[in-house]
PyMOL Python script that loads the backbone (N, CA, C, O; Angstrom):
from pymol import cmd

cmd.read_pdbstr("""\
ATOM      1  N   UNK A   1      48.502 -21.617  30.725  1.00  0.00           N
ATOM      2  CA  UNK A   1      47.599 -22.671  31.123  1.00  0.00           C
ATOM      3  C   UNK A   1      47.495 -23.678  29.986  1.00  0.00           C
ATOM      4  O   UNK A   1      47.389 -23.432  28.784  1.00  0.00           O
ATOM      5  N   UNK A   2      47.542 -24.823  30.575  1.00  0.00           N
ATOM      6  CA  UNK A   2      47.132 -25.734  29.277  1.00  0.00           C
ATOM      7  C   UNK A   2      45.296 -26.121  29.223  1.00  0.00           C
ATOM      8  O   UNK A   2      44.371 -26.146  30.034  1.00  0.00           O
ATOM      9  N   UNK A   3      45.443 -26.319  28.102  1.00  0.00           N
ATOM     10  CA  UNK A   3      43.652 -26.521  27.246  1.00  0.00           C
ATOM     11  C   UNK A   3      43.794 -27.866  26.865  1.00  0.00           C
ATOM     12  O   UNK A   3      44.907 -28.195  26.455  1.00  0.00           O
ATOM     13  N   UNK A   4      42.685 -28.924  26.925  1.00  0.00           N
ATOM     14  CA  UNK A   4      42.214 -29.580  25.963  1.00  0.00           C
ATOM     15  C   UNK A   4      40.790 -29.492  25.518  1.00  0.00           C
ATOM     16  O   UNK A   4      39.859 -28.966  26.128  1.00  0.00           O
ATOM     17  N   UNK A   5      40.766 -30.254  24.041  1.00  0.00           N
ATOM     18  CA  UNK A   5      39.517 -29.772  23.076  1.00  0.00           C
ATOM     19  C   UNK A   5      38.954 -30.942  23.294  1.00  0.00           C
ATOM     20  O   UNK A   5      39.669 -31.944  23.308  1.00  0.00           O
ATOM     21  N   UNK A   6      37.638 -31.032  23.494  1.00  0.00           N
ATOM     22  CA  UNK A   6      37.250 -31.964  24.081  1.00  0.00           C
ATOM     23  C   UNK A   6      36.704 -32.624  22.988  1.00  0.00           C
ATOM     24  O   UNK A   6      36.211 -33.728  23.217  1.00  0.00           O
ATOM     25  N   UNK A   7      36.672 -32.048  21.456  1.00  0.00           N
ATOM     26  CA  UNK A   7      35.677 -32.529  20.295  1.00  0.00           C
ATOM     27  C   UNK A   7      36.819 -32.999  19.863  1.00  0.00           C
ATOM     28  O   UNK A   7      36.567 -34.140  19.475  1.00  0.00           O
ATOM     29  N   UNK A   8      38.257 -32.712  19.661  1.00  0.00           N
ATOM     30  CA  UNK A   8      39.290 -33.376  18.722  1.00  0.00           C
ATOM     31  C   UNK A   8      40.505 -33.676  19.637  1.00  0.00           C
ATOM     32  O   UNK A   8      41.611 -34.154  19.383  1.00  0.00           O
ATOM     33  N   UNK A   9      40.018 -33.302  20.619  1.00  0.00           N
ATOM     34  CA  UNK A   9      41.540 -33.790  21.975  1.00  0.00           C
ATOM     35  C   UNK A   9      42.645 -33.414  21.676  1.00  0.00           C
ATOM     36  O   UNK A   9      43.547 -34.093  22.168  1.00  0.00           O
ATOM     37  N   UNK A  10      43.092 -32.189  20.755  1.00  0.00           N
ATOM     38  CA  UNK A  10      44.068 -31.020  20.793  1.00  0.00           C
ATOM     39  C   UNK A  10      44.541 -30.448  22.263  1.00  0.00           C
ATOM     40  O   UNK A  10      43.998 -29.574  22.939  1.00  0.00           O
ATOM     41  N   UNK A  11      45.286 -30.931  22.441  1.00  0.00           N
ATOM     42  CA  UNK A  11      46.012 -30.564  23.974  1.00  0.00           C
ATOM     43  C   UNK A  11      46.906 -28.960  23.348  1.00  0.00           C
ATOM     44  O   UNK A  11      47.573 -29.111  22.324  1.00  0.00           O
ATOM     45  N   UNK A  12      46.874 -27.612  23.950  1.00  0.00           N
ATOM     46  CA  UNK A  12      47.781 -26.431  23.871  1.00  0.00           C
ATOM     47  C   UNK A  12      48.149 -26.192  24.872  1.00  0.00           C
ATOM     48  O   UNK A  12      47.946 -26.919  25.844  1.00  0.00           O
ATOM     49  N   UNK A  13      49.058 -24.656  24.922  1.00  0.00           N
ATOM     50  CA  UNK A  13      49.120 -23.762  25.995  1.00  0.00           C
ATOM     51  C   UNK A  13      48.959 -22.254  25.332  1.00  0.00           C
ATOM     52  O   UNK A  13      49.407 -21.710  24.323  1.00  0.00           O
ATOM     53  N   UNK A  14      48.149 -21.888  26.346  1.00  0.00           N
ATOM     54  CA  UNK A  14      48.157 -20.322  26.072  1.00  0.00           C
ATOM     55  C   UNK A  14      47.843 -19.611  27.522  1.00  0.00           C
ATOM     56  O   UNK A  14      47.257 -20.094  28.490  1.00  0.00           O
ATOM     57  N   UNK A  15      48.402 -18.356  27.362  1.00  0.00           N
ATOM     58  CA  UNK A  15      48.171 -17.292  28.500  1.00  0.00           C
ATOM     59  C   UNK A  15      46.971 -16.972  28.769  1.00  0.00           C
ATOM     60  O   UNK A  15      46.411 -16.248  27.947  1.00  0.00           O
ATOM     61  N   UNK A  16      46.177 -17.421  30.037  1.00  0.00           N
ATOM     62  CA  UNK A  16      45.153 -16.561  29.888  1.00  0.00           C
ATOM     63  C   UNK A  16      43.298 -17.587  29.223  1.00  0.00           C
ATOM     64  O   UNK A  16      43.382 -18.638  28.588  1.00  0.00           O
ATOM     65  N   UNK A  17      42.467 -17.202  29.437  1.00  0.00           N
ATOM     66  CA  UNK A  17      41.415 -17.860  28.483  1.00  0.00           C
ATOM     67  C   UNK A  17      41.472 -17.840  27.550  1.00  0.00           C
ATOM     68  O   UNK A  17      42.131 -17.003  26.934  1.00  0.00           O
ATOM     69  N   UNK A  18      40.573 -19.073  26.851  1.00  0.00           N
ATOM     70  CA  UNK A  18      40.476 -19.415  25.562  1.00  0.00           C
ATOM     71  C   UNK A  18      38.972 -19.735  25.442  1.00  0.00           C
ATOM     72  O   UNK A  18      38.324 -20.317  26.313  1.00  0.00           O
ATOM     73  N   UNK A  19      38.515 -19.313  24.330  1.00  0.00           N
ATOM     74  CA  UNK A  19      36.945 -19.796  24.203  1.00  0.00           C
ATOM     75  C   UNK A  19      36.733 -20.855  22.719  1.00  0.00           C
ATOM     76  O   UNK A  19      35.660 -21.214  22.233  1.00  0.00           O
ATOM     77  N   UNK A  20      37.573 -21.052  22.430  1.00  0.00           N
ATOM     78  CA  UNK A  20      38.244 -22.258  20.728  1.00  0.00           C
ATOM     79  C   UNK A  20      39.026 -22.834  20.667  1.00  0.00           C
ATOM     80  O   UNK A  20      40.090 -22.430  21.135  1.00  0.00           O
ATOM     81  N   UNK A  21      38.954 -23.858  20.171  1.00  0.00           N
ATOM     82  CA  UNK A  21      40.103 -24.847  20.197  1.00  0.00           C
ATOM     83  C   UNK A  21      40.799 -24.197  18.836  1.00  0.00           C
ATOM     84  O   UNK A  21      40.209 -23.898  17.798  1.00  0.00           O
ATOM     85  N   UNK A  22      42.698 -24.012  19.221  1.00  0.00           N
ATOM     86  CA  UNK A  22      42.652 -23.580  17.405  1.00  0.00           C
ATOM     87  C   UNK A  22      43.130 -24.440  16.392  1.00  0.00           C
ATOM     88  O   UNK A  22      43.670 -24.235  15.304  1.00  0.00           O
ATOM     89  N   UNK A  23      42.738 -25.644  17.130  1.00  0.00           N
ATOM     90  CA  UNK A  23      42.633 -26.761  15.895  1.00  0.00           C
ATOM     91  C   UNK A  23      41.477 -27.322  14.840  1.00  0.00           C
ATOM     92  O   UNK A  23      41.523 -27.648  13.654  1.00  0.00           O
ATOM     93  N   UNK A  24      40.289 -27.274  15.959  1.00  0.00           N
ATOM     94  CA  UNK A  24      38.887 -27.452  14.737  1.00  0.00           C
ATOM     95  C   UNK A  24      38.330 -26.162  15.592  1.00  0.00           C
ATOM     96  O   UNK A  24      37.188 -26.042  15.149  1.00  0.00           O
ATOM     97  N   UNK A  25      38.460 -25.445  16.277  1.00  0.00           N
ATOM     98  CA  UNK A  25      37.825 -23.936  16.073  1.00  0.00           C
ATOM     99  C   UNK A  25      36.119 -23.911  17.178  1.00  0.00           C
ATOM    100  O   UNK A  25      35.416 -22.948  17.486  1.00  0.00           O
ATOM    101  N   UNK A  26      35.965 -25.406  17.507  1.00  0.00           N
ATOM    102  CA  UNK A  26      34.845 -25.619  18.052  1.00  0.00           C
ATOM    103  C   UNK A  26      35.000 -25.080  19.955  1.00  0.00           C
ATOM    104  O   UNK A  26      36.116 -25.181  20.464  1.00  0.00           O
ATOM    105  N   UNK A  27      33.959 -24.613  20.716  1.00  0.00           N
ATOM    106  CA  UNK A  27      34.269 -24.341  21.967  1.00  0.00           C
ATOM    107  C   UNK A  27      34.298 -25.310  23.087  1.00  0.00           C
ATOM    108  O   UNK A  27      33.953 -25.098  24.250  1.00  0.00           O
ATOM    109  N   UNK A  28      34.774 -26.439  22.554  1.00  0.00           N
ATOM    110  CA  UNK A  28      34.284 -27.130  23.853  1.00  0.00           C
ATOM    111  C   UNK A  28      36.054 -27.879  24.266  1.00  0.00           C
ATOM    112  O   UNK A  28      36.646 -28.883  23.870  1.00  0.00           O
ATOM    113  N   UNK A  29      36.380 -26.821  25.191  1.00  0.00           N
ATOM    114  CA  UNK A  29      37.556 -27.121  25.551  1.00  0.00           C
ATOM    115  C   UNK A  29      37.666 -26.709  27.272  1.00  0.00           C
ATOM    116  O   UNK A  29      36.911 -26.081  28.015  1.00  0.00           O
ATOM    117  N   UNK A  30      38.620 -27.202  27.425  1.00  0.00           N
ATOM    118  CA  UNK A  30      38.679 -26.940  28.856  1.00  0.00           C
ATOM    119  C   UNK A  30      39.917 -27.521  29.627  1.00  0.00           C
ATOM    120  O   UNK A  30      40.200 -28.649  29.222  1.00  0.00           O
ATOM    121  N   UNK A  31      40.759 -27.040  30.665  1.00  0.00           N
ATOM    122  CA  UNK A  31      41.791 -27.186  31.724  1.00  0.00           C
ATOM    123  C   UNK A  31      41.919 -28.516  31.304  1.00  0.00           C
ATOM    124  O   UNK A  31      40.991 -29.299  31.502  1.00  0.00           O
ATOM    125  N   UNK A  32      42.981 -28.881  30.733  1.00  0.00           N
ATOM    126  CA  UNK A  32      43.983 -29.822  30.750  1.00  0.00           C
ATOM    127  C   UNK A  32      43.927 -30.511  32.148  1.00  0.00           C
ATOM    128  O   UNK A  32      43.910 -29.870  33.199  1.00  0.00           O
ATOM    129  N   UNK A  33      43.899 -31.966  32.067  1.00  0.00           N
ATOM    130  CA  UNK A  33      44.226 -32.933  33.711  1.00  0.00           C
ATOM    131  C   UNK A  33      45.850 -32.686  33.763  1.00  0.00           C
ATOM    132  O   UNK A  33      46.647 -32.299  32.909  1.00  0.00           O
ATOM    133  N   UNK A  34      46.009 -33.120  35.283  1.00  0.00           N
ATOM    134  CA  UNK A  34      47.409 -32.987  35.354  1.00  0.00           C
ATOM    135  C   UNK A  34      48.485 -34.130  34.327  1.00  0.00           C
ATOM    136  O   UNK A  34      49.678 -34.041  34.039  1.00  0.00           O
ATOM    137  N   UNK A  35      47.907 -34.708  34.132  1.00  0.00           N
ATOM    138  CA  UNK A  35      48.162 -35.904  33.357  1.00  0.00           C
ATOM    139  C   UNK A  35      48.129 -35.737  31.702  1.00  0.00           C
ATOM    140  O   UNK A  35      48.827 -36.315  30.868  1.00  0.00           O
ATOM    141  N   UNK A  36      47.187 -34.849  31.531  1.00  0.00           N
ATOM    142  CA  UNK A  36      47.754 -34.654  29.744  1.00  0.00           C
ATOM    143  C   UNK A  36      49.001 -33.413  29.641  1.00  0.00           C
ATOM    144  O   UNK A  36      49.800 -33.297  28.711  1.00  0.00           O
ATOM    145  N   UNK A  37      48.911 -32.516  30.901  1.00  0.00           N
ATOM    146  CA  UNK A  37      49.465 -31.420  31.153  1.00  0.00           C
ATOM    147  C   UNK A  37      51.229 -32.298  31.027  1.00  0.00           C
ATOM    148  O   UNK A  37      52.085 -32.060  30.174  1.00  0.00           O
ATOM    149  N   UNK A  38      51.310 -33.243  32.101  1.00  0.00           N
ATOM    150  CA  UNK A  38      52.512 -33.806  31.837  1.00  0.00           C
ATOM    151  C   UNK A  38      52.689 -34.548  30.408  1.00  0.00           C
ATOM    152  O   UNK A  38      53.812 -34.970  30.130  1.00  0.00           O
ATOM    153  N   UNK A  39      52.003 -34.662  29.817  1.00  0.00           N
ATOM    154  CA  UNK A  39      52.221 -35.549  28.423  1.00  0.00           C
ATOM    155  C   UNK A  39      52.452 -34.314  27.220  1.00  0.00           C
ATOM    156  O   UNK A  39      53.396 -34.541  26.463  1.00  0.00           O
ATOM    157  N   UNK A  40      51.812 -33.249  27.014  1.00  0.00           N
ATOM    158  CA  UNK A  40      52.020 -32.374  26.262  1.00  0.00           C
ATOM    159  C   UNK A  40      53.542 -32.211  26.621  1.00  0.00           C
ATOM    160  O   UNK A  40      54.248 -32.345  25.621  1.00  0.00           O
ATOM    161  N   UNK A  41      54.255 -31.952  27.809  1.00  0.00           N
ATOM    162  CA  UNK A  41      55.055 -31.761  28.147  1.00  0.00           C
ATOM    163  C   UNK A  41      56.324 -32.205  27.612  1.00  0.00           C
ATOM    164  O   UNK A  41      57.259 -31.650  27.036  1.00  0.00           O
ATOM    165  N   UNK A  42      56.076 -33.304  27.960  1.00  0.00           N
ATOM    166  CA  UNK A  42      56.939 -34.540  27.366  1.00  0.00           C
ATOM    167  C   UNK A  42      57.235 -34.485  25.726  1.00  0.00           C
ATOM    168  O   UNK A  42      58.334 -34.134  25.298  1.00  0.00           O
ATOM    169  N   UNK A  43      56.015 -34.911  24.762  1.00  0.00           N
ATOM    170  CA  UNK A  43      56.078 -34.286  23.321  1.00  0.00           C
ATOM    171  C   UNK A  43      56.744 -33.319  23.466  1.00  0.00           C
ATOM    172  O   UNK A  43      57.897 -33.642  23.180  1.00  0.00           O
ATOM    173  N   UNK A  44      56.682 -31.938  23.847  1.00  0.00           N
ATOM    174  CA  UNK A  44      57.531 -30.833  23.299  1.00  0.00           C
ATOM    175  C   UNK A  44      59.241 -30.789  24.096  1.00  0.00           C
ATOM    176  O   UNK A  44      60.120 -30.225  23.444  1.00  0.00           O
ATOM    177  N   UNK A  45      59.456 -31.139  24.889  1.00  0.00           N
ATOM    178  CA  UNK A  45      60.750 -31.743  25.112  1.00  0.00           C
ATOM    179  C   UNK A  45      61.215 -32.698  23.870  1.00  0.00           C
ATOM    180  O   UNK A  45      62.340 -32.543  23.395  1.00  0.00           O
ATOM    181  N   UNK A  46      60.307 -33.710  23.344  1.00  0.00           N
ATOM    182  CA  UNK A  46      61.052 -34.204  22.956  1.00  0.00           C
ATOM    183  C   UNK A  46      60.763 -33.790  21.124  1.00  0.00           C
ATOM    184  O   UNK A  46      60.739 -34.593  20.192  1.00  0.00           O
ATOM    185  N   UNK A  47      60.553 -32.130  21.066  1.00  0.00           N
ATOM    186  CA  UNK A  47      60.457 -32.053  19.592  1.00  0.00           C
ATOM    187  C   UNK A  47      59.130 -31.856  19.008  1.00  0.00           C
ATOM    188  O   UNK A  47      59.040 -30.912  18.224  1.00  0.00           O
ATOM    189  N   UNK A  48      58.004 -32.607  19.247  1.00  0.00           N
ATOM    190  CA  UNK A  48      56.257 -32.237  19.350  1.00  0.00           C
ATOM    191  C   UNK A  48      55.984 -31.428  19.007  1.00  0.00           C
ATOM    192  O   UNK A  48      57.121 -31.371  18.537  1.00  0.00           O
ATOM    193  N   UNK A  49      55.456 -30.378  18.628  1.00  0.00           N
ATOM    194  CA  UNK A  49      54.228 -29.364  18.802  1.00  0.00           C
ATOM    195  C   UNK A  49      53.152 -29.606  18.910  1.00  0.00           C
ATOM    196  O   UNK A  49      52.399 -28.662  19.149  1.00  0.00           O
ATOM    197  N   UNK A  50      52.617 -30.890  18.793  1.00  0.00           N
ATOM    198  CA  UNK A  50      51.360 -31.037  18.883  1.00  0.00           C
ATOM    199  C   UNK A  50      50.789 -32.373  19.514  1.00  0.00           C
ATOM    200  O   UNK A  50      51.537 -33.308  19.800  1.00  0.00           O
ATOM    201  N   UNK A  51      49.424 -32.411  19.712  1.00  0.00           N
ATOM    202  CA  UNK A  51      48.824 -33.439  20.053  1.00  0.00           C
ATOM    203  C   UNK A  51      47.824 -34.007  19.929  1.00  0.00           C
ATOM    204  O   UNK A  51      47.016 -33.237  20.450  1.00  0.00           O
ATOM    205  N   UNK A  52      47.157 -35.064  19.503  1.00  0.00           N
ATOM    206  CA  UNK A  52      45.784 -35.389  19.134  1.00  0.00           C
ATOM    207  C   UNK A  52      45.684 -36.701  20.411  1.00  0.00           C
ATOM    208  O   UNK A  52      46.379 -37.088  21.350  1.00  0.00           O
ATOM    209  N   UNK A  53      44.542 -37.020  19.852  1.00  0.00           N
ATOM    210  CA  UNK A  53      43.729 -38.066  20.689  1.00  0.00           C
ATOM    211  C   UNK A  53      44.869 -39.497  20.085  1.00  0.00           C
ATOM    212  O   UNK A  53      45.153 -39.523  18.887  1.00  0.00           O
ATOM    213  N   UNK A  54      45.242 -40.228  20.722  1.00  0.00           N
ATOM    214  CA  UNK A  54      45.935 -41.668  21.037  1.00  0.00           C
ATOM    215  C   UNK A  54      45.937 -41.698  19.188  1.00  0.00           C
ATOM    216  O   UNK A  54      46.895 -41.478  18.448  1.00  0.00           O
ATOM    217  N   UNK A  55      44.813 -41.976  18.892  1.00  0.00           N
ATOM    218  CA  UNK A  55      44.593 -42.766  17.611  1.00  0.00           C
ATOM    219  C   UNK A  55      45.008 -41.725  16.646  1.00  0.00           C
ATOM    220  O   UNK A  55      45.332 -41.919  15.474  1.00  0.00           O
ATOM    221  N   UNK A  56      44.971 -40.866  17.125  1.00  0.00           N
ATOM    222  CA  UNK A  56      45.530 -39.451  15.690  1.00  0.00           C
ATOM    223  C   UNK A  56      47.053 -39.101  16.305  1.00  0.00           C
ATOM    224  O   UNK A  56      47.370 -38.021  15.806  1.00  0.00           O
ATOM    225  N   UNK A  57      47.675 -39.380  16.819  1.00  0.00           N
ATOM    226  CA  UNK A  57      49.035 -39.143  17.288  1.00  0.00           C
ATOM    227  C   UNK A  57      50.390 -38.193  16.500  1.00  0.00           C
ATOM    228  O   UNK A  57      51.358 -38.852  16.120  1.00  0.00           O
ATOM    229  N   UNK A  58      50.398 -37.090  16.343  1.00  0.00           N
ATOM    230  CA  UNK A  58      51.112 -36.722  15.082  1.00  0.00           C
ATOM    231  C   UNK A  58      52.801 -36.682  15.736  1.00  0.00           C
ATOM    232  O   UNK A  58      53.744 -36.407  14.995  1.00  0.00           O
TER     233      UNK A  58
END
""", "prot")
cmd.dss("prot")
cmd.show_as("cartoon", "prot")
cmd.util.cbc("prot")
cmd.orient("prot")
C-alpha cells in the first residue's frame, strides 16, 4: 500500500499498516491518492527512492 505523511508529504510503500511516517516519525499519515500513488511510481522507475512535498523535491 502506498502512505503519505501528511506533516512532511513523504510519499512510501509498505505491506500492510503503518502508524509513522519513517521520515519525521510523526503519525499523521494516511492512503496515498491515486495520483501521488502514480507519481511515486514514476520517481522510482525512473531511479527515485524518495519523495517530498513539490518544494523539497529530492
Amino acid at each position: 500500500m502506498t502512505y503519505a505523511c501528511e506533516d512532511c508529504g513523504f510519499l512510501f510503500y509498505r505491506a500492510g499498516e503503518v502508524e509513522e511516517c519513517p521520515s519525521c516519525e510523526k503519525n499523521h499519515i494516511r492512503s496515498a491518492t491515486k495520483e501521488e500513488t502514480q507519481r511515486l511510481q514514476t520517481l522510482l522507475e525512473q531511479g527515485k527512492p524518495t519523495l517530498f512535498k513539490e518544494e523539497q523535491t529530492l
